[in-house]
C-alpha positions in Angstrom: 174.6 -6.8 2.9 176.1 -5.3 5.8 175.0 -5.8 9.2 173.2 -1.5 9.7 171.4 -2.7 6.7 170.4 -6.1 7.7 169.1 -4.6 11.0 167.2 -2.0 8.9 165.4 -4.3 7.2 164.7 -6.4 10.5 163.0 -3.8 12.4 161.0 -2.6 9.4 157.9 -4.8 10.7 158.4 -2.9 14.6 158.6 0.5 12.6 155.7 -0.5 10.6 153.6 -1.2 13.3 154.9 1.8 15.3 153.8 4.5 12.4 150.5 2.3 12.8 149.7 2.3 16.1 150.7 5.8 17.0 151.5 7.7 14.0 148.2 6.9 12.2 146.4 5.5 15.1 145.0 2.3 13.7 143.3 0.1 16.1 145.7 -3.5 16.1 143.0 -5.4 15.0 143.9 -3.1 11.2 147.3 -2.6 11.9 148.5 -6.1 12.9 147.8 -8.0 9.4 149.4 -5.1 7.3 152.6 -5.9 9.8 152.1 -10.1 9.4 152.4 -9.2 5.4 155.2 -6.7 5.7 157.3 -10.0 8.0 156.7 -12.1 5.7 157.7 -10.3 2.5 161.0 -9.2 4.4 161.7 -12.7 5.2 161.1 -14.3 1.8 162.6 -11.7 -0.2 165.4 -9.9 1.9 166.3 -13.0 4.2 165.2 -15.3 1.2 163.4 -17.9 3.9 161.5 -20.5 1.9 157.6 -19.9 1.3 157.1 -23.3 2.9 159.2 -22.0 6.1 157.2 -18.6 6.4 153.9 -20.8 6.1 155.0 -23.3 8.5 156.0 -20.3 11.0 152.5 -19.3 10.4 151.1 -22.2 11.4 153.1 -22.9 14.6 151.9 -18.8 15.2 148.4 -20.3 15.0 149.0 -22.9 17.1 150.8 -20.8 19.9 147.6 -18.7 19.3 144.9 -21.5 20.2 146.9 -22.2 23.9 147.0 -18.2 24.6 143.2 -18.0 23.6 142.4 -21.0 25.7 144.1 -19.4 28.8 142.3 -16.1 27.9 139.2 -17.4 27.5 139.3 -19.3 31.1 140.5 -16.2 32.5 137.9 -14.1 31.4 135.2 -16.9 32.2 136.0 -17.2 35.4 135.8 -13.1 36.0 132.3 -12.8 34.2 131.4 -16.2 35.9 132.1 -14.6 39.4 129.9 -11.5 38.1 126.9 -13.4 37.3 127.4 -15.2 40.5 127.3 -12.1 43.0 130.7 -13.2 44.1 132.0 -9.5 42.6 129.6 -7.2 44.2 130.4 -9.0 47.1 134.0 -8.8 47.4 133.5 -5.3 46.2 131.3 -4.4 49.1 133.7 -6.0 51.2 136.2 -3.6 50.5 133.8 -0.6 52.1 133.9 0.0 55.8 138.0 -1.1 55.7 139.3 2.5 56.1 138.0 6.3 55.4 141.3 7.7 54.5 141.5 7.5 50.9 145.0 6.8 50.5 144.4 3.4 52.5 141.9 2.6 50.1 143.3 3.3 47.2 146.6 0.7 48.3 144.5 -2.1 49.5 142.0 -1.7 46.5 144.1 -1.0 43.5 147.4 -2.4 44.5 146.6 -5.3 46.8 143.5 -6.6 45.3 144.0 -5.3 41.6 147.1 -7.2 41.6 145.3 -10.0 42.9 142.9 -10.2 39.7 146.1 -9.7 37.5 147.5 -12.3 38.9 144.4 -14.5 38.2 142.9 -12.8 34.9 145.4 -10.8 33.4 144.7 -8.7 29.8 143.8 -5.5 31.5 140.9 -6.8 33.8 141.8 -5.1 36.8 141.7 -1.7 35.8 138.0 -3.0 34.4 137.2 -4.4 37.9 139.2 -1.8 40.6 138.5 1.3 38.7 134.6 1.6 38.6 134.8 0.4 42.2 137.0 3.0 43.6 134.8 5.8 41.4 131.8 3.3 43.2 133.1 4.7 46.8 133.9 8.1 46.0 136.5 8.8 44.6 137.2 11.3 40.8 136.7 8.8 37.5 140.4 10.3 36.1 141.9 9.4 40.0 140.3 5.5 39.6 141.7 5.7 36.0 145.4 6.7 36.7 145.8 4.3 39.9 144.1 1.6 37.6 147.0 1.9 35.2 150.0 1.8 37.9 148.1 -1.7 38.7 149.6 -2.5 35.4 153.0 -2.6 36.8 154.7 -5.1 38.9 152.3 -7.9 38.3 152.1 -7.8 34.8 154.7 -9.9 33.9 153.0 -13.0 36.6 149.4 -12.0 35.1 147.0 -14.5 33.7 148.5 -17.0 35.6 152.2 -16.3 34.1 150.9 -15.8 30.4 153.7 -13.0 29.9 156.7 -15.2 30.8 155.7 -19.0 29.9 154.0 -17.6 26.6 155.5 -14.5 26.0 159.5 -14.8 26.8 158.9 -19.0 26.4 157.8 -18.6 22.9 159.4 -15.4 21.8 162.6 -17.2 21.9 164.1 -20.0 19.9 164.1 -22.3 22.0 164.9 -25.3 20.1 168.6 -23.6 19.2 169.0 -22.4 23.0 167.9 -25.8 24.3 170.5 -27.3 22.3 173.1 -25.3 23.5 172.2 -25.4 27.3 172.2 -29.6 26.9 176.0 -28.3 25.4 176.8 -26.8 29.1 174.7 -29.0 31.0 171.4 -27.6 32.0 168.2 -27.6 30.0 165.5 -25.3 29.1 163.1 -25.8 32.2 165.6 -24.4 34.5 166.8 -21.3 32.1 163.6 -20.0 32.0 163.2 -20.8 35.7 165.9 -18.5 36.3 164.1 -15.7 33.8 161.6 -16.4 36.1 163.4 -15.8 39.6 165.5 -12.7 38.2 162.2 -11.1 36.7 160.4 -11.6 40.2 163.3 -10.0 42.1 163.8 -6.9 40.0 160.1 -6.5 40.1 160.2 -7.0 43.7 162.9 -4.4 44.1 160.8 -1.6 41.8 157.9 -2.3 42.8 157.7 -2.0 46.3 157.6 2.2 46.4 154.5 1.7 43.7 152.0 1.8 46.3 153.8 5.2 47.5 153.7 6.3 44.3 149.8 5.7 44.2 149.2 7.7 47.0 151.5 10.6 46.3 150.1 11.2 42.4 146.8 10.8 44.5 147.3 13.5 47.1 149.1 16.1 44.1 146.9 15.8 41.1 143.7 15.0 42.9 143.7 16.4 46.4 143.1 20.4 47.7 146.4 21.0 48.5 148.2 19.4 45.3 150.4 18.2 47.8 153.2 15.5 47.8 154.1 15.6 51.5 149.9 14.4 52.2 151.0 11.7 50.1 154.0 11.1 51.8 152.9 11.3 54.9 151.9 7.6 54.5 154.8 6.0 53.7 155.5 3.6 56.2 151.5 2.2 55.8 152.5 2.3 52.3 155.9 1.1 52.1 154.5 -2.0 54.2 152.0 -2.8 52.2 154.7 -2.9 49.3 156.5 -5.1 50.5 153.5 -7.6 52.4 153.1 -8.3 48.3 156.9 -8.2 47.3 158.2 -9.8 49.5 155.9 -13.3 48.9 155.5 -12.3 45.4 159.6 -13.0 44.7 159.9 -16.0 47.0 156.7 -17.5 44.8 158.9 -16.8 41.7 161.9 -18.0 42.7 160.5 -21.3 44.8 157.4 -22.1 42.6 157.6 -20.6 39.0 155.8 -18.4 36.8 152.0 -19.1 37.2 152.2 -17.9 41.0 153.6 -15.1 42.5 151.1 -12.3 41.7 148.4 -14.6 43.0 150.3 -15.6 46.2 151.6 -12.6 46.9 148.8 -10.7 46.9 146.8 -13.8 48.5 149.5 -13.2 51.8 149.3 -9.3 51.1 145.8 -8.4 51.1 144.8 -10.4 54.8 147.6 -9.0 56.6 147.3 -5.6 55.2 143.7 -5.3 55.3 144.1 -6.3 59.1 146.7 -3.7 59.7 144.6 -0.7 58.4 141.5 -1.8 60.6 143.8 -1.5 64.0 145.2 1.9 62.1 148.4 0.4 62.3 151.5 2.8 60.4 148.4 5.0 59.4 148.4 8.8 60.2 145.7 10.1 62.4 144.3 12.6 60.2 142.6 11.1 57.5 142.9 12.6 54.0 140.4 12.9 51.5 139.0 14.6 47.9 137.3 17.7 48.2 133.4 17.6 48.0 132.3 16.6 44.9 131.1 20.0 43.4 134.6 21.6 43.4 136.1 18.4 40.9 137.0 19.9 37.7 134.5 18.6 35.0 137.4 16.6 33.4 137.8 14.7 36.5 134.2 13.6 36.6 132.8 10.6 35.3 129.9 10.4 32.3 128.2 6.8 33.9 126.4 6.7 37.3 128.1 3.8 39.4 126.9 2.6 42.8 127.4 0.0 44.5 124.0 -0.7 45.2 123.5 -1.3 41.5 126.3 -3.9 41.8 124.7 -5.7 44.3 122.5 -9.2 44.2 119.1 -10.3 45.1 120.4 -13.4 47.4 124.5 -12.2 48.3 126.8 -14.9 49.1 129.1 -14.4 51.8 132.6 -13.2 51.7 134.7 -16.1 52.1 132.1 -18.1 49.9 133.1 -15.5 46.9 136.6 -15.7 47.5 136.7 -19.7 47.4 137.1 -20.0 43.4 140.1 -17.2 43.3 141.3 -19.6 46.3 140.9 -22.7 44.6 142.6 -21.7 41.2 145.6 -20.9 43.5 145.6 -24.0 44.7 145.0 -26.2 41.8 147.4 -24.5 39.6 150.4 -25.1 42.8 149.2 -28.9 42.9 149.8 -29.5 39.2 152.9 -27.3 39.5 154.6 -29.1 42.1 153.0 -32.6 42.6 154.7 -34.9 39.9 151.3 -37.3 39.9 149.0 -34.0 39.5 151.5 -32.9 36.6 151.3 -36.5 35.0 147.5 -36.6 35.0 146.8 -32.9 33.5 149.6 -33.7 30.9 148.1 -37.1 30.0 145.9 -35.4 27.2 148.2 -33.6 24.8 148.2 -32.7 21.1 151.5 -32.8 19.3 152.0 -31.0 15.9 155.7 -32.5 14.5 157.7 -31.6 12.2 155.1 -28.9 10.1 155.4 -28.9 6.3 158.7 -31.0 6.7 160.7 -27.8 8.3 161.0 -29.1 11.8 158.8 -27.2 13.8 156.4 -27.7 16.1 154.5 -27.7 19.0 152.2 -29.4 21.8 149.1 -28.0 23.0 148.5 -29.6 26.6 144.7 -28.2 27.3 144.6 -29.9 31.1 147.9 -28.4 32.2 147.8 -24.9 30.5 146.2 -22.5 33.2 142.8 -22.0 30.7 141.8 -25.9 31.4 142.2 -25.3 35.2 139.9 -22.0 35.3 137.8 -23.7 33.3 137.6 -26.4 36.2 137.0 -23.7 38.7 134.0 -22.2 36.6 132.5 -25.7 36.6 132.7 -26.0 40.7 131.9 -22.4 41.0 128.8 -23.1 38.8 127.5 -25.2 41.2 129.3 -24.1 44.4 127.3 -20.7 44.3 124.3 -22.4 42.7 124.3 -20.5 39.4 121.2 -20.8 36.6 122.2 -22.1 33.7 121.1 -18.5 31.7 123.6 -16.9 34.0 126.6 -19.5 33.1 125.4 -19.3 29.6 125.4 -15.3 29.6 129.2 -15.4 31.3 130.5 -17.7 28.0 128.6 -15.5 25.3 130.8 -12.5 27.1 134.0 -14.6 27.2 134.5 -15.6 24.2 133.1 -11.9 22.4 136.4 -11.0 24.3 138.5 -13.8 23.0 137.4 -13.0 19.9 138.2 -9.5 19.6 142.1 -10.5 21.1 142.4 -13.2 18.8 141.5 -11.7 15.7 144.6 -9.5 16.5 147.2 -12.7 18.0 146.3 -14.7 14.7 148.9 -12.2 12.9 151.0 -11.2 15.9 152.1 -14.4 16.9 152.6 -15.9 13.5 154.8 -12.9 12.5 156.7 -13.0 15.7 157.0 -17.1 14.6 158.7 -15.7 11.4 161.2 -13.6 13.0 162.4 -16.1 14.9 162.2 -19.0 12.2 164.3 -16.6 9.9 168.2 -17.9 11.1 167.2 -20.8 8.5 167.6 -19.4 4.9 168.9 -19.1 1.4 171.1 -15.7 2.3 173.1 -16.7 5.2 172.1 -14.0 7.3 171.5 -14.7 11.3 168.1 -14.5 12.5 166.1 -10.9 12.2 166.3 -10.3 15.8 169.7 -11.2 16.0 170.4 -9.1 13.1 168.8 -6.2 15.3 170.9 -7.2 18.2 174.2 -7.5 16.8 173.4 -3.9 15.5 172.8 -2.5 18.5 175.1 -4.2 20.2 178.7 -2.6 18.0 176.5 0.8 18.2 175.5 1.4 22.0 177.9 -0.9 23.3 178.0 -2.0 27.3 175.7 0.7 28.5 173.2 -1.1 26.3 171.4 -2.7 29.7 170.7 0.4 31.2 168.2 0.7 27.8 167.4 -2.9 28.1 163.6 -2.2 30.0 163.1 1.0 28.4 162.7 -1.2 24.8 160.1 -4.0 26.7 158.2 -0.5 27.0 158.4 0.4 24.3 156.9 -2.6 22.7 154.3 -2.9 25.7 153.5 1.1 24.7 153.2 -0.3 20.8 151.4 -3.7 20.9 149.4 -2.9 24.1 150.3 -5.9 25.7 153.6 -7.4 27.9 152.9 -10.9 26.0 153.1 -9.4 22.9 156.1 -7.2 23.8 158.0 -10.3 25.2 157.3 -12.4 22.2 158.4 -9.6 19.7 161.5 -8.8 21.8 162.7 -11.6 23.6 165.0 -13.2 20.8 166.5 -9.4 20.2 167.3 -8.9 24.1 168.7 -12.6 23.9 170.7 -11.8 21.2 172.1 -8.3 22.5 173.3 -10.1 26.0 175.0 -12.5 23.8 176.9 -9.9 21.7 177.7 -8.0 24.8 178.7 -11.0 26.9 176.4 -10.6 29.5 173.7 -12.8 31.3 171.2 -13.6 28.3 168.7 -14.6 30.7 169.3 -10.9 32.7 169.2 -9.8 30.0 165.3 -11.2 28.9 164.2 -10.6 32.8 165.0 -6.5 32.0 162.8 -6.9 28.8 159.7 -8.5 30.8 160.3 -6.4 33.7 159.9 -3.3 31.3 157.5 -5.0 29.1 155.0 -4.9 32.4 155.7 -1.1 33.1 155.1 -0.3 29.5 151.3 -1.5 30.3 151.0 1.7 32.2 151.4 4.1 29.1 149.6 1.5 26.5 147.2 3.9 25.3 144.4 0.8 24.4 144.7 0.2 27.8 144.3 4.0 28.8 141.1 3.6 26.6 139.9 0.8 27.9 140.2 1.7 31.6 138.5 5.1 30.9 135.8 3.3 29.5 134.5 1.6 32.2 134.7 4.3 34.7 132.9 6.7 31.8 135.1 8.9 31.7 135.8 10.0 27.7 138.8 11.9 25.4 141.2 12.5 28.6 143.3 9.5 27.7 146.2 12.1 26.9 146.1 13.5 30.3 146.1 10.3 31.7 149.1 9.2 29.3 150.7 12.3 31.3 150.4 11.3 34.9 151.2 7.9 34.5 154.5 8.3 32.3 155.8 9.4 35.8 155.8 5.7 37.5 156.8 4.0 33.9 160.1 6.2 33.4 160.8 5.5 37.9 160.1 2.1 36.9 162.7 1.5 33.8 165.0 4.0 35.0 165.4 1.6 38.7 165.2 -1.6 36.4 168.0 -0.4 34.2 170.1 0.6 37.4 169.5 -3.0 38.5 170.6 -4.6 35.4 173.7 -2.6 34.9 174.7 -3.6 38.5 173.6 -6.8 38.1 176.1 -7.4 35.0 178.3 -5.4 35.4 179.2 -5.4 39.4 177.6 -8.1 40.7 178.7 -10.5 37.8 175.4 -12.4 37.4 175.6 -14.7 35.1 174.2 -18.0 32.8 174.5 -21.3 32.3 174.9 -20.2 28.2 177.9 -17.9 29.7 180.5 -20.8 30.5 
């Protein structure tokens, strides 16, 4: 079988669940077994991979599955916790009386503090949590909606304490082949996907510092009197600043501390200074801008719920710094087990090893202490107490955590396992390479060197299909690995252009679209959403693509796996 035909056959299961997803519109939760079954047929008949090798894959899947539901689930707990608490409302309400020009608002609330609750919670909460607020203060439920989406950017790939990298790229590759060949050259597999880690924070870093700019200009032409880009403009320094108060912490966190950390940290340093610097009007233009009244919105603009704040509110408030203390202390914690060796030792002291499954020699170790859910979980247990919660209200945040873990693990119970198979597949009866290096050998003889320029545009595609960064990193990794290594380029550049793009695809995921919209009320104008927000994913691929051909190509970056 020749190698177009091989890669035919690979990419069936990505074409499958494309036709799915957006031909037919299935929701994942239908679309994502049909795919698991198509994987494994193509494996066991095409690439002739033994059934007990596509079961065991299935069962490592599952077990990948349990550590991403356990960080999910913590994630989420913590957020619903910190609902039931009053610690929301009042980090909401502290948000008011900042500034009344809308374009200040709309950085230090969506950019500045959403990326602060993607850093901590991940999985689409803070369109969930920034959009009804901003529709809470004023502004057009489609406006909230849109700037809620560009959240869904540069922190993405650092959200849910790092889920997207030490998951999704960590677990989307093979890593017991590339370990072996790093040991070959003298480095391991802690410090190559350390230096995923750095590259993916600095190309982030580089993007993502106009976003805010490009937050306020969409603002000011699809939503202001004038439909004007110059009234968004015309905050560009404030805006530019503000960029890069989050950037600029947010790629020294990645390159100095690892994955679980720059989102939080950077927006941790960001928001203070920031917030400071628009109180004293600092880089801010004297007139301030905002909506026209509410009468003249165009009915498609408007909103189907009624939110106020005062309905967000609590009967006994806790003060500002008192609600911010468990975001604070998950920071914390998570940096003391990250870089104290007697911390690490202690949370890694309980593990659960699964060896060798079915005889086919893989496995893996489920570390509950150490992964990111057992330390939210920590934080809801001192937070329970700390803001002297009822035990109805505690019990009332878990029934609503794990309802959402639920609903996203029915749909990783297939999408991991599958993704398990692809990778598993190098070791069969046919002789073939891996599917995804099958894919990547393809498209390496066929596009050839300009093939990096591409590189983020296909992590959003696979965001834009599975709805997810961690899904798109896990499907895509091994391919991107794979396509660097036909080309003879950085492999690990290479994976840092799929994440990168990967977290800009979130911006165009349409169950994200629909799940924004939903909590702001705002119903059917997910297409015209879709059409605003393509603007900041194509800026975003486009600069990440210039980055990576440079990179390569002129700058010479390169890998240990490249000597």
């Amino acid at each position: 079988m020749d190698i177009s035909t091989q890669a035919l056959f690979a990419a069936l299961p990505i074409f499958i669940a494309a036709v799915l997803l957006i031909g037919l519109r299935l929701p994942a939760k239908k679309a994502m077994p049909i795919v698991y079954i198509a994987t494994a047929l193509v494996a066991y008949f095409v690439w002739e991979v033994s059934f007990n090798r596509v079961l065991a894959s299935t069962i490592q899947g599952l077990l990948i599955t349990v550590a991403v539901l356990w960080i999910i689930f913590g994630a989420i707990l913590l957020l619903n916790t910190l609902k039931h608490s009053g610690a929301i409302a009042v980090i909401r309400q502290g948000f008011n009386n900042i500034s009344p020009d809308r374009r200040v608002q709309v950085v230090i609330i969506a950019w500045l503090f959403g990326s602060f609750i993607e850093g901590a919670s991940g999985f689409g909460t803070p369109a969930a949590i920034a959009a009804p607020l901003l529709v809470a203060i004023g502004f057009p439920a489609m406006a909230a909606v849109m700037v809620g989406m560009m959240i869904q950017s540069t922190p993405v790939s650092f959200g849910a304490v790092g889920t997207p990298i030490l998951i999704g790229v960590n677990k989307g590759l093979d890593s017991q082949t590339i370990s072996a060949r790093l040991q070959e050259v003298g480095s391991n597999w802690d410090a190559y996907l350390q230096l995923i880690t750095s590259e993916v924070a600095i190309i982030h870093a580089i993007t993502g510092t106009l976003i805010p700019l490009f937050m306020t200009i969409m603002l000011t032409r699809f939503f202001g009197q004038k439909k004007s880009w110059t009234e968004g403009l015309s905050i560009a320094p404030f805006a530019i600043f503000a960029g890069l108060s989050f950037t600029i912490p947010y790629a020294l966190t990645g390159i100095f501390l690892g994955a679980e950390f720059p989102s939080l940290i950077g927006a941790l340093v960001g928001l203070p200074i920031v917030t400071f610097a628009a109180k004293k009007g600092f880089l801010i233009p004297k007139k301030t801008w905002d909506f026209a009244p509410k009468e003249q919105w165009p009915a498609k603009w408007v909103s189907k719920l009624e939110l106020k704040l005062d309905a967000m509110t609590v009967k006994a408030p806790i003060s500002l710094t008192k609600a911010w203390i468990p975001y604070i202390l998950v920071a914390v914690i998570l940096v003391i087990t990250r870089v104290s060796d007697e911390a690490k030792a202690f949370t890694k002291s309980l593990v659960i090893p699964f060896k060798n499954i079915l005889g086919e020699g893989l496995g893996y170790t489920i570390a509950p202490l150490y992964l990111p859910g057992g330390i939210l979980v920590l934080v809801v247990l001192i937070t329970f107490f700390f803001h002297k919660m009822k035990a109805n209200e505690l019990k009332e945040a878990v029934a609503e955590s794990s309802k959402v873990m639920l609903g996203a693990g029915f749909v990783l119970i297939f999408t991991i396992p599958l993704v398990r198979i692809l990778i598993n597949s190098g070791v069969n009866a046919s002789g073939f390479e891996s599917m995804p290096i099958a894919m990547a050998n393809f498209v390496a003889t066929s596009v050839g060197d300009i093939y990096p320029m591409f590189a983020s545009m296909i992590g959003a595609l696979g965001a834009f299909i599975a709805g997810s960064n961690t899904v798109s990193n896990m499907m895509l990794s091994q391919f991107q690995f794979g396509v660097g290594q036909a080309l003879g380029v950085s492999t690990a550049l290479m994976i840092s252009l799929q994440a990168v793009g990967a977290a800009a695809g979130n911006m165009i995921a349409i169950h994200n679209v629909v799940a924004a919209s939903a909590t702001v009320g705002l119903l059917d104008q997910e297409g015209e959403t879709l059409r605003k927000t393509i603007i900041p994913t194509l800026y975003y691929c486009l600069i990440a693509g210039i980055l990576g051909v440079v990179g390569m190509y002129m700058l010479g970056i390169s890998d240990p796996l490249m000597k």
